[in-house]
C-alpha positions in Angstrom: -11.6 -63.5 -59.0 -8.0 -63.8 -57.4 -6.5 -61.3 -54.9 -3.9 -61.2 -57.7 -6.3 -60.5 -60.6 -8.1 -58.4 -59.3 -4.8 -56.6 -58.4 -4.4 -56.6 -61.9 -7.9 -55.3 -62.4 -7.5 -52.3 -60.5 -4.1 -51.4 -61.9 -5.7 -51.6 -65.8 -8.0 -48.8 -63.9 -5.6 -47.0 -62.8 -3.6 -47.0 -66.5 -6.8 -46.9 -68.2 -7.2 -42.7 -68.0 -4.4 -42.5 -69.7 -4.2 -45.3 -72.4 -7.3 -45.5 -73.5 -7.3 -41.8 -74.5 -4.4 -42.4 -76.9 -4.9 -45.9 -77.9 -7.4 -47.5 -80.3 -6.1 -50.9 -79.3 -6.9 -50.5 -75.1 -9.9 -53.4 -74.2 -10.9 -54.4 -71.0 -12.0 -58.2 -70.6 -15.8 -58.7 -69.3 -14.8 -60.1 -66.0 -12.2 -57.2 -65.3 -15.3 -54.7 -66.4 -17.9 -56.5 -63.8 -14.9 -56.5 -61.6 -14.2 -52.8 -61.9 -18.7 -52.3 -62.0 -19.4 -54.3 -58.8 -16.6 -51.9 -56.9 -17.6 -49.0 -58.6 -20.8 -49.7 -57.3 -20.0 -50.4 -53.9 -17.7 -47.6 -53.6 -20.5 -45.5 -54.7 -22.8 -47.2 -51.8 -20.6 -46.3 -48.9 -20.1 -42.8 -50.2 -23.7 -42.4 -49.9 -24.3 -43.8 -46.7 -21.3 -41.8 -45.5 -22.7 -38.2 -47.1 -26.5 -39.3 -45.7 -25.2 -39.4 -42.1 -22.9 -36.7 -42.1 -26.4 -34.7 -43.5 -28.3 -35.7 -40.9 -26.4 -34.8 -37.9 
């Protein structure tokens, strides 16, 4: 993926709260949702590693 689609990736995120509450019509494409799974996931990652050491100090 593209700097620039996954730009576009992250802002459909960011809009997604909101429209897809109130919107029958809001879809995501596979590639923008393993995208958006694949950072989820990593963000989720460095959380933990970040909580785990600030634990064990």
């Amino acid at each position: 993926m593209t700097r620039e689609q996954a730009r576009q990736a992250f802002d459909r995120l960011r809009r997604a709260n909101v429209e897809a509450r109130y919107s029958a019509d809001y879809t995501v494409s596979d590639e923008e949702l393993d995208w958006l799974t694949d950072r989820v996931t990593r963000l989720q990652d460095t959380v933990r590693a970040l909580c785990d050491e600030r634990i064990s100090r």
